[in-house]
N, C-alpha and C positions, 0 to 999 in steps of 0.2 A: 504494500500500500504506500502510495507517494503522498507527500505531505508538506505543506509549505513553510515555510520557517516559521509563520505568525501560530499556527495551528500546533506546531513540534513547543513550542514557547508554551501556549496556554497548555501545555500537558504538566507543564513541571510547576508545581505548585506547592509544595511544603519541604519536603525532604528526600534525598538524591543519595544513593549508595551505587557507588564503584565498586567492581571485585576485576581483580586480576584471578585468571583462573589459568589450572595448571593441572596436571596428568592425577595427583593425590591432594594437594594441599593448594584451597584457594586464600587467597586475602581483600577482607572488603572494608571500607573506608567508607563513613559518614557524613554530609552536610548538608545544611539546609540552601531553598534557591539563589538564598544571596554568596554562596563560598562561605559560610563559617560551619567551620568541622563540628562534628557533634562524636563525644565520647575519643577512644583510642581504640585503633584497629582492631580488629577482627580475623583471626586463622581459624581455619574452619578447614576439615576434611571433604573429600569427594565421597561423603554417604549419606545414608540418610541422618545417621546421628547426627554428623556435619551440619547439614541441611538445619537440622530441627534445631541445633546451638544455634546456628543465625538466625530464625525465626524468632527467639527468645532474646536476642542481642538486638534486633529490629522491634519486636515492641519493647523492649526496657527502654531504645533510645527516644521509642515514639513515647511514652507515657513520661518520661523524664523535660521531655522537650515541647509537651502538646500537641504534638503532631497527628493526624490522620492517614493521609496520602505518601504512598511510598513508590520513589520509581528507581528501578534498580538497573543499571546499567555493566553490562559484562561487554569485551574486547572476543568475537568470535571466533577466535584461532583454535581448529581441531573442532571433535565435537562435543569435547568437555565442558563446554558448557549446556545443553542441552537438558541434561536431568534434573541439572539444578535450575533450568530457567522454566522446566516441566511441572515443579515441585512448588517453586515462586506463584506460579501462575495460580496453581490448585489452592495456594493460600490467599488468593486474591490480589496479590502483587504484582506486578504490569513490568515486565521487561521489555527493556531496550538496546539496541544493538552499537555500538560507534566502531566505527571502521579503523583497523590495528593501522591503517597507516596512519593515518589522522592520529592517533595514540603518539606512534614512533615521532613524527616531526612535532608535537606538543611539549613532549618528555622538558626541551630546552627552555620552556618558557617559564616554567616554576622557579629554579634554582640554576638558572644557565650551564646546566651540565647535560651531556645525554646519557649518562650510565644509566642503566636499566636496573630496576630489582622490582618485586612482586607489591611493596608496600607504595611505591612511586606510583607505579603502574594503575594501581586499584585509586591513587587521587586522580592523578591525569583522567579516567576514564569516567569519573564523579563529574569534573569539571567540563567535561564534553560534554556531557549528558545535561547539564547546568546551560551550559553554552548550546543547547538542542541540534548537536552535531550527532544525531542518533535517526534510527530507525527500527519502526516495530517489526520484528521476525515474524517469519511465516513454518510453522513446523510441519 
């Protein structure tokens, strides 16, 4: 589904979670629409127990912060993400996709470095998601 930037915009409305995700262990980072972080990271497994710790990690930071609306955005490389964006959805959470190149030339603009690591990775892809550089999957 194609979507204009005005319409990608009105989706993001309270609070924005990144996850870098990875073959065993993902990592997902918190913040509200304006860039201000909520809480410290999150590692979390590829299972369901996994899964069900960030579910609990996501309402503690919504009840902590008032929040309602939750859009979660994952970098699509592999099909690691998939289970957990299956799982997301079942709990009523709306995933979003941002494009790993868009991720890789961003990486520079936070802390003018490009080194890579899982916890960088899971903000850059909050801050897309923020900046509505995303798009809704189709499974």
């Amino acid at each position: 589904m194609k979507y204009k930037q005005n319409r990608k915009l009105e989706q993001i409305t309270e609070s924005i979670i990144g996850a870098d995700i990875a073959k065993k262990v993902h990592v997902a980072r918190a913040q509200d629409f304006r860039g201000i972080e909520y809480g410290s990271r999150l590692t979390f497994e590829n299972t369901h127990a996994g899964f069900s710790q960030l579910i609990r990690w996501i309402r503690t930071l919504q009840k902590e912060h008032g929040k309602t609306n939750v859009l979660f955005g994952v970098e699509p490389t592999g099909h690691y993400w998939l289970p957990l964006a299956q799982f997301l959805r079942k709990q009523g959470i709306q995933v979003v996709l941002v494009n790993p190149l868009h991720v890789k030339k961003s990486k520079e603009l936070d802390d003018n470095s490009p080194t890579k690591n899982d916890v960088k990775d899971a903000k850059v892809i909050a801050q897309l998601v923020k900046d509505a550089g995303i798009r809704s999957p189709t499974y």
